[in-house]
C-alpha positions as CSV (number, residue, x, y, z in Angstrom):
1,X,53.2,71.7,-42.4
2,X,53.5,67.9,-42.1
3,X,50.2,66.9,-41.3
4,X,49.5,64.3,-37.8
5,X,47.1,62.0,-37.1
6,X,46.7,59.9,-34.4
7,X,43.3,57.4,-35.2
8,X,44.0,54.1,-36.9
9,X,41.0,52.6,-38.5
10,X,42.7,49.1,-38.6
11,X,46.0,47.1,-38.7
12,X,46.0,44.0,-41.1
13,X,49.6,42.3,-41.2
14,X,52.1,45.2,-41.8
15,X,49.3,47.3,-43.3
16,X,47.5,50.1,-41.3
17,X,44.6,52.2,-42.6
18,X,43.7,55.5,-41.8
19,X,41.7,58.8,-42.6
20,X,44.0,61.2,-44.2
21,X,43.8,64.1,-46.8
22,X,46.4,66.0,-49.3
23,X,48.7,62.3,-49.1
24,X,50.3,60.8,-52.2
25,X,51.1,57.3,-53.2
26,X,54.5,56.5,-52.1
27,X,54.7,59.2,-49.4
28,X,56.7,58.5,-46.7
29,X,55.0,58.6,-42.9
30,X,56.7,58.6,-39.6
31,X,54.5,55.9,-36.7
32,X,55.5,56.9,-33.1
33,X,54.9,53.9,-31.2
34,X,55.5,53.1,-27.5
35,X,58.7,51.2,-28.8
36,X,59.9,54.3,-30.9
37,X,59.8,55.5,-34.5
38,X,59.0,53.5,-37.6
39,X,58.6,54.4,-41.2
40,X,55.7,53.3,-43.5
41,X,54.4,54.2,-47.0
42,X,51.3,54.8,-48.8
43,X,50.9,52.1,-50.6
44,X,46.6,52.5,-51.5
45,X,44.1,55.5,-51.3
46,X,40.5,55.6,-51.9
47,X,38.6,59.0,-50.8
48,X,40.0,59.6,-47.5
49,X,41.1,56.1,-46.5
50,X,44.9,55.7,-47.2
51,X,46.6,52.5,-46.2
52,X,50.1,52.3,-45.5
53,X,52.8,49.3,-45.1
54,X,54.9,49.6,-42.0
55,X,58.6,49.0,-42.7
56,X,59.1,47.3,-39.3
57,X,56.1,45.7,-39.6
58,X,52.1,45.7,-37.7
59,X,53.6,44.4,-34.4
60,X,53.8,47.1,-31.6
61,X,51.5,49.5,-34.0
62,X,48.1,50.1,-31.6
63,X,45.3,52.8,-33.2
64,X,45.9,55.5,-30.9
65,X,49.7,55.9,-32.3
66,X,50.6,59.1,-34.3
67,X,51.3,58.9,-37.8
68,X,52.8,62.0,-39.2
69,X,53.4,62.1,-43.2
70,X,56.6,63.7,-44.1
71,X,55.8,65.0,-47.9
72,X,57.9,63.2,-49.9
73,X,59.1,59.4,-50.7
74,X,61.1,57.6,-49.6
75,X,65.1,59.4,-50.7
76,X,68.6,58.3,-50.0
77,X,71.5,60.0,-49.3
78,X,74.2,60.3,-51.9
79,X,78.0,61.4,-51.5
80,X,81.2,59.9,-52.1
81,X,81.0,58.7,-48.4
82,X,78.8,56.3,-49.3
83,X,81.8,54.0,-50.5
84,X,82.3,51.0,-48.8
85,X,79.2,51.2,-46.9
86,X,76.2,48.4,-46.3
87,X,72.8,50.1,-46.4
88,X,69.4,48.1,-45.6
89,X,66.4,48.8,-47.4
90,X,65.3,51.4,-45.3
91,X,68.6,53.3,-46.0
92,X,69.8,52.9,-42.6
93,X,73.3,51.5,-41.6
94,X,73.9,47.5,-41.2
95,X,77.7,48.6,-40.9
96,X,77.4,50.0,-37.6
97,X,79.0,53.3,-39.3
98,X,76.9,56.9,-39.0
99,X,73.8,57.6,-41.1
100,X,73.8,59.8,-44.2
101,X,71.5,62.4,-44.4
102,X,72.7,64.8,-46.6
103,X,72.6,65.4,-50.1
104,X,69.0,63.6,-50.2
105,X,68.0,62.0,-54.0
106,X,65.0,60.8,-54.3
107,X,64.2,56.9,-55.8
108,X,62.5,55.7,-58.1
109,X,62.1,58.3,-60.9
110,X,61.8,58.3,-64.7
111,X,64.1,56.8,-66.7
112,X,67.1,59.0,-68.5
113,X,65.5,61.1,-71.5
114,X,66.8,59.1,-74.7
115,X,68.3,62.8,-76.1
116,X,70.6,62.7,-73.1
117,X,71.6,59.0,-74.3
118,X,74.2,57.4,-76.8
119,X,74.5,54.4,-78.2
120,X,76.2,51.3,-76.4
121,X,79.7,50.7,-77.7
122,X,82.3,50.0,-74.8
123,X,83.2,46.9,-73.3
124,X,82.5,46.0,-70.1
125,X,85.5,43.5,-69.2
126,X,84.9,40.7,-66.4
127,X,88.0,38.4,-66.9
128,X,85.4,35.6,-67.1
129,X,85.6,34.0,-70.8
130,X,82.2,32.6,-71.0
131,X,81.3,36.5,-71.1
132,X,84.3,38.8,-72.6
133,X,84.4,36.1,-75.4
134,X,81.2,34.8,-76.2
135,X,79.0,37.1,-74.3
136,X,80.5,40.6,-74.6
137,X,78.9,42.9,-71.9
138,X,78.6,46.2,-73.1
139,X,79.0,49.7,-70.9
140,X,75.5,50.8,-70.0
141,X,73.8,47.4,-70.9
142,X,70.8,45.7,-68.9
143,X,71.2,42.0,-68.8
144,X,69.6,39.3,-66.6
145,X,71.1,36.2,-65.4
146,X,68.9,33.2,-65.1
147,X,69.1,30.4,-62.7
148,X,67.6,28.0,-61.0
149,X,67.9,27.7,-57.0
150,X,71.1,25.9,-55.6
151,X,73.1,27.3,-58.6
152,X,76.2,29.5,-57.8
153,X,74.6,33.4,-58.6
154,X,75.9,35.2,-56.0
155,X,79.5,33.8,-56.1
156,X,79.5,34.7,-59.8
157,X,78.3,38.3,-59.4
158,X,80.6,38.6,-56.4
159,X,83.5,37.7,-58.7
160,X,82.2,40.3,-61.5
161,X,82.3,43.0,-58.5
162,X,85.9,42.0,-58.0
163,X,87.0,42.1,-61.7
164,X,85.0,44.2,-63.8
165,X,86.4,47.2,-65.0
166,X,83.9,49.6,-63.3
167,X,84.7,52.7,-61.2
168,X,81.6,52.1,-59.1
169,X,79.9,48.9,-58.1
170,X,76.4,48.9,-56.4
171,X,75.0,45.9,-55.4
172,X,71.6,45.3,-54.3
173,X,70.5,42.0,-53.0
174,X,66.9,41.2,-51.7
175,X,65.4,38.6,-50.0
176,X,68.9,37.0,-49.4
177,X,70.1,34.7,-46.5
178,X,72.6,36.4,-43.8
179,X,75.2,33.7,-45.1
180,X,75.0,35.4,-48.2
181,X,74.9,38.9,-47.4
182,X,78.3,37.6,-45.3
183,X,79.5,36.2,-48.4
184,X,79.5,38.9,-50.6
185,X,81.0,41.2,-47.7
186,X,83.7,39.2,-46.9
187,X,84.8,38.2,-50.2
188,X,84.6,42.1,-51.6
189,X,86.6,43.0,-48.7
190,X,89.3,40.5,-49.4
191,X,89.4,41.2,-52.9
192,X,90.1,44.8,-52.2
193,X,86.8,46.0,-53.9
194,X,84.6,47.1,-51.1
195,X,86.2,50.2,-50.9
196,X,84.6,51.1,-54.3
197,X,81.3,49.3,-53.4
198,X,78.0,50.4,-52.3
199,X,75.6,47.5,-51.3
200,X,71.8,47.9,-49.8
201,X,70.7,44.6,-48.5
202,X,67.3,43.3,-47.7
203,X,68.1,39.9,-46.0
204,X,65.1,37.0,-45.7
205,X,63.9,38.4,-42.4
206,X,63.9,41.6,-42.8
207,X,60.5,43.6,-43.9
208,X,58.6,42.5,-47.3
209,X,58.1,46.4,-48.2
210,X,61.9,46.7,-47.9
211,X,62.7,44.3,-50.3
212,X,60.7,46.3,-53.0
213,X,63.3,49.5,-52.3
214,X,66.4,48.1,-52.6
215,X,66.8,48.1,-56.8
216,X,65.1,52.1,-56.6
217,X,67.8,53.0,-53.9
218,X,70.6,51.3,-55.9
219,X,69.4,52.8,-59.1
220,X,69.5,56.2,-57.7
221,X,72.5,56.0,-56.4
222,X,74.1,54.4,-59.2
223,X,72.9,57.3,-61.6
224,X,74.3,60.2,-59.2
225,X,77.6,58.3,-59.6
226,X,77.1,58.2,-63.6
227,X,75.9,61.8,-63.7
228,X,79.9,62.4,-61.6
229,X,81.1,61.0,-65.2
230,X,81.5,57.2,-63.6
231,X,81.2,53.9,-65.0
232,X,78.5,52.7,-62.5
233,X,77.7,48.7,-62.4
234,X,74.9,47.7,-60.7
235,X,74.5,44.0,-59.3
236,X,70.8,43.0,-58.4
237,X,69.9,39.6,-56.6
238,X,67.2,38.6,-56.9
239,X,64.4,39.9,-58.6
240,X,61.9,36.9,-58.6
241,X,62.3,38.2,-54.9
242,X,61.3,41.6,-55.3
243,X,58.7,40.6,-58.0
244,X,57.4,38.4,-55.1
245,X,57.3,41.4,-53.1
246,X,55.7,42.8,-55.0
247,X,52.5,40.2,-55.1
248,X,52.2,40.2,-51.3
249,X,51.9,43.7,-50.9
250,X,50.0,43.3,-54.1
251,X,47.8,40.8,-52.5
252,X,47.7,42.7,-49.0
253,X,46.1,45.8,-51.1
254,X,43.5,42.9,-52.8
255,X,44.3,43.9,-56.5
256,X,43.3,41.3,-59.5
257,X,45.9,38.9,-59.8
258,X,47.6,38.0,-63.2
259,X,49.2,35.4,-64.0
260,X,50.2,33.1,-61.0
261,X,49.1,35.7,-58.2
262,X,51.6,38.2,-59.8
263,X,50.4,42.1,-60.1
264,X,49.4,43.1,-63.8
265,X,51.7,45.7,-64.1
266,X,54.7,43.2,-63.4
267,X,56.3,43.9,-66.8
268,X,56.4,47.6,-66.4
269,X,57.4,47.4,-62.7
270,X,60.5,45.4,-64.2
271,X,60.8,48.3,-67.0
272,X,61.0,50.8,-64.7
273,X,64.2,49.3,-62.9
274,X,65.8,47.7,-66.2
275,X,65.6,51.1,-68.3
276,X,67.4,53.2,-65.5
277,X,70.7,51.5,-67.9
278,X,71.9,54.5,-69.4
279,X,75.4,55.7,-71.3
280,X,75.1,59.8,-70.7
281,X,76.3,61.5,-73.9
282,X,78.9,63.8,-71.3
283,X,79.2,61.8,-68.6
284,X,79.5,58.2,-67.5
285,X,77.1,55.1,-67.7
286,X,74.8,52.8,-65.5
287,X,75.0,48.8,-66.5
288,X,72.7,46.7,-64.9
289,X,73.2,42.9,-64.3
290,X,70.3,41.1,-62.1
291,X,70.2,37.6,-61.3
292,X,66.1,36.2,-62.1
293,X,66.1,32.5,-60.4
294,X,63.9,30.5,-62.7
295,X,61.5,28.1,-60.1
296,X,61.6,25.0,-61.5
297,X,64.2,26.1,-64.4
298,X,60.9,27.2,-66.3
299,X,61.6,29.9,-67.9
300,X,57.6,30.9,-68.8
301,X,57.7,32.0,-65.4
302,X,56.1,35.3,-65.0
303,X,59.2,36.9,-63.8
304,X,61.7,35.7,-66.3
305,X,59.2,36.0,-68.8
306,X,58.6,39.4,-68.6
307,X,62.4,40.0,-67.9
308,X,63.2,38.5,-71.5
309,X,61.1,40.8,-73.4
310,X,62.7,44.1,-71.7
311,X,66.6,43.4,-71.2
312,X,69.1,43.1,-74.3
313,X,69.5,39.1,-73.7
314,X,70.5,37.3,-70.9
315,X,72.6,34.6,-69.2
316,X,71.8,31.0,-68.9
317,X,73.7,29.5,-65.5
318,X,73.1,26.2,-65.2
319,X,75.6,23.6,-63.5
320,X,77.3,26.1,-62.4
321,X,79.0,27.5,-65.9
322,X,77.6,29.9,-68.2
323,X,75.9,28.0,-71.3
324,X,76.7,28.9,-74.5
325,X,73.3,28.1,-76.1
326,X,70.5,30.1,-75.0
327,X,73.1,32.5,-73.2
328,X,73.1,36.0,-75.3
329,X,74.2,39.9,-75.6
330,X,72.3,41.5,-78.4
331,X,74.6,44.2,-78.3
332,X,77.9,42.4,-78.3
333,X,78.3,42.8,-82.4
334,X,78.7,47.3,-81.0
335,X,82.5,45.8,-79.6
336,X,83.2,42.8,-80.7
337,X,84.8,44.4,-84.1
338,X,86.7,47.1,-81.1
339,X,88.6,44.5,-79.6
340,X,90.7,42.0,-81.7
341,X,90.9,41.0,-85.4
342,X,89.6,37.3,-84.8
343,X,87.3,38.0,-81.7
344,X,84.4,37.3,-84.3
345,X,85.2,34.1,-86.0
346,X,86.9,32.4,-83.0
347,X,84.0,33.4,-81.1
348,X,81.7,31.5,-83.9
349,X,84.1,28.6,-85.3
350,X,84.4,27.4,-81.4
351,X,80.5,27.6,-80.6
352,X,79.7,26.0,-83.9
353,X,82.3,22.9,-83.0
354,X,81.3,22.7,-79.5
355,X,77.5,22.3,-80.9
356,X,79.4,19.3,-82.7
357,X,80.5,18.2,-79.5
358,X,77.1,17.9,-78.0
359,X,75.6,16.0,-80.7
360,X,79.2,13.6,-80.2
361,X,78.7,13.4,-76.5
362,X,74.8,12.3,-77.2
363,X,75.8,9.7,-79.9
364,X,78.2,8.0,-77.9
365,X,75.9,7.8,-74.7
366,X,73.5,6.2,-77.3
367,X,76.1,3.2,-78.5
368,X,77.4,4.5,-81.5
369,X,81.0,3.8,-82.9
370,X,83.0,7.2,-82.8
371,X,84.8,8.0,-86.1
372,X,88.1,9.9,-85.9
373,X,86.5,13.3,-86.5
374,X,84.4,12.4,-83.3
375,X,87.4,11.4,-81.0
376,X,88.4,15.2,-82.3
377,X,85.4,16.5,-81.2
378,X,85.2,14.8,-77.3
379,X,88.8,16.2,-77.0
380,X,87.9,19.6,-77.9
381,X,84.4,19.5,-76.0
382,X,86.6,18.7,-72.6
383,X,89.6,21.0,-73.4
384,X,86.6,24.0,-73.8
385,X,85.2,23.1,-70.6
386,X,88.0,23.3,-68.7
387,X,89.8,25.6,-69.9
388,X,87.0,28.4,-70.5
389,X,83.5,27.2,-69.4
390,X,84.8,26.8,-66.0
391,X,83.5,30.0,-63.5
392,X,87.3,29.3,-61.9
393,X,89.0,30.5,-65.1
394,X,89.9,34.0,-65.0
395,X,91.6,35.5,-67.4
396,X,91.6,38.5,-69.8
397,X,90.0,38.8,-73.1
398,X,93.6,38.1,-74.9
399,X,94.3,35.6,-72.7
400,X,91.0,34.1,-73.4
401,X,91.0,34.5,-77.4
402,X,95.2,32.9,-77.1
403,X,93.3,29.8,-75.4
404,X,90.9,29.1,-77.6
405,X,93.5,28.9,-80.4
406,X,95.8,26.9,-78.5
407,X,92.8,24.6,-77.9
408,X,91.7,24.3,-81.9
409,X,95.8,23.6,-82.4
410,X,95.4,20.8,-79.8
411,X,92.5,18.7,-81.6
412,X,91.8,20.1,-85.2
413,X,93.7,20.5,-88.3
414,X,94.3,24.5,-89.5
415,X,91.7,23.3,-92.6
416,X,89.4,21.6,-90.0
417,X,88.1,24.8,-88.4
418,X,86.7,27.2,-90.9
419,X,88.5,30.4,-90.0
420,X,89.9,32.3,-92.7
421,X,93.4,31.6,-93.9
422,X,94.7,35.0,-93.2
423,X,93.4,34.8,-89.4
424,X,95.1,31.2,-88.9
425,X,98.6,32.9,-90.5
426,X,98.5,35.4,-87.8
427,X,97.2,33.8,-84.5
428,X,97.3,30.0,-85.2
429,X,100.3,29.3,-82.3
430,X,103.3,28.7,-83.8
431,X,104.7,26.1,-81.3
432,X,101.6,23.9,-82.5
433,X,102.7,20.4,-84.4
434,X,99.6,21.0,-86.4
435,X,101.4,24.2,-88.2
């Protein structure tokens, strides 16, 4: 039997301690108040005493309330019906539809045994160049994107939702303002891809311990789909907000801070959520893209910091496009060879002339007199930008691979670009006056 208790020792902020036995960290508890029911979970115990943070929060909790623990953590409900619904972090409706309660999963457990695993080797398409391209995402990969605040995130992982070639999006956002939690509602509706998406949102004002659910309730989710033999790709913004969650429960509980007040076990918090990425050997796959802003674009932060050394790369978004340099999928070379005979060498011969182009653009900002070769190069650098750096462009991976040729035919000479002779003969375009 659940067991009830109805003495609170104290109430600090949205934490309440009590004397309780046979509780676990993590279990869920149920706080009848005079203003109705509220959830809460265990967040500390030492002895007898057992603190808990209050979803709703410490106002309206008195001592003489009843706190009954329910014997398990926190769980979400998982069917097809969960399609096209919005979730909070507390796994109720923000869609006004019915509550789920059947079919009950519970979050935030281990990671998939490696046996049951294979090796990453689909592509995950996006119709944005900067990543089919240059930046292959690959079915069941983890992958952060770093930003700074004020940069477009959330417009480019709404636009992924719309475009990638997933059967099942879940998107977890925390911490995020109600005009973007409109945003990406409105825009998936519109784009006709709400109907396969899940979202659980934690907005600004909503509770802190909320915020800290919302990537375990996606995960969960997301590998229920997978184990249905789906192709599962899951969206998180942001996680510098759920790792600062994380250090004011942290610091609610009065643990030793690490570094800049976060808790010490930030890395393997992170870990935990990153690993859930997962291609099942008979079934379908789990890809994990989550947006880490970078405050003060330093990326030594704690949070991006630690994200580095556990995902398989990462995006660099800075003024609002997708930088080649610094931006990188370790597992890209598993596809690249899968997908088109010059992927490979385009890919490297346009990167390697656009690094030319930097060192142009900085010369002539400097005074210098531009050479021929250079005039070449500012052409190129503008037609690159344009045509496939811009987060507007949206195109296949053909498409994409056909521009970048037509843009080397444009500004270079077939001998100027340092692709192999047999590649040029086949995909070199043949309207080009540089043939």
């Amino acid at each position: 039997m659940n067991k009830v208790y109805n003495r609170i020792q104290s109430i600090t902020g949205n934490v309440i301690t009590l004397r309780a036995t046979d509780v676990r960290y993590n279990e869920l508890a149920e706080i009848t108040t005079r203003f109705g029911k509220s959830l809460a979970e265990v967040i500390k115990i030492e002895g007898e005493t057992v603190s808990l943070q209050v979803f709703a929060g410490g106002q309206g909790v008195s001592t003489g309330d009843e706190v009954r623990f329910l014997g398990h953590e926190m769980r979400v409900s998982f069917s097809e019906d969960l399609l096209g619904r919005i979730f909070d972090g507390s796994g109720e409706p923000r869609d006004k539809g019915p509550a789920l309660t059947e079919n009950l999963t519970a979050i935030g457990g281990p990671s998939v045994n490696p046996t049951k695993r294979i090796l990453a080797n689909r592509m995950l398409r996006t119709n944005i160049p900067m990543i089919d391209m240059f930046n292959t995402l690959v079915v069941s990969q983890k992958l952060p994107i770093f930003s700074i605040s004020g940069e477009p995130y959330n417009q480019l992982l709404a636009r992924i939702a719309m475009q990638a070639e997933a059967d099942v999006i879940v998107l977890g956002g925390m911490g995020l303002k109600y005009d973007d939690f409109l945003y990406f509602k409105e825009t998936l509706l519109e784009g006709g891809a709400l109907s396969k998406t899940v979202m659980f949102i934690h907005t600004a004002s909503d509770p802190t311990v909320e915020c800290m659910m919302i990537p375990d309730m996606a995960l969960a989710v997301a590998e229920q789909f997978a184990l249905q033999d789906k192709d599962v790709l899951v969206l998180l913004t942001d996680m510098t907000n759920f790792a600062d969650a994380m250090k004011e429960i942290a610091i609610t509980q009065e643990q030793v801070p690490s570094n800049r007040g976060y808790p010490g076990d930030l890395y393997s918090q992170l870990a935990s959520r990153y690993e859930k990425a997962v291609d099942f050997a008979n079934s379908g796959s789990v890809t994990v893209l989550g947006v880490t802003t970078m405050p003060g674009d330093d990326v030594t932060h704690p949070v991006p910091d630690n994200t580095g050394y556990i995902t398989e790369g990462q995006y660099y978004l800075k003024g609002g496009r997708i930088e080649p340099f610094g931006s990188l999928s370790r597992l890209k070379q598993n596809v690249n060879g899968k997908t088109r005979a010059d992927h490979r060498a385009l890919m490297d011969a346009m990167i390697r002339m656009y690094s030319s182009y930097r060192d142009t653009v900085e010369k002539k900002n400097m005074g210098f007199a531009m050479s021929r070769w250079d005039e070449k190069l500012l052409k190129y650098g503008e037609l690159f930008e344009e045509r496939l750096m811009d987060l507007s462009v949206n195109m296949p991976l053909e498409k994409a691979l056909d521009t970048g040729w037509e843009i080397l035919s444009e500004c270079f000479e077939k001998d100027e670009t340092g692709i192999k002779t047999e590649l040029i003969s086949e995909f070199w375009p043949k309207t080009s006056d540089k043939d």
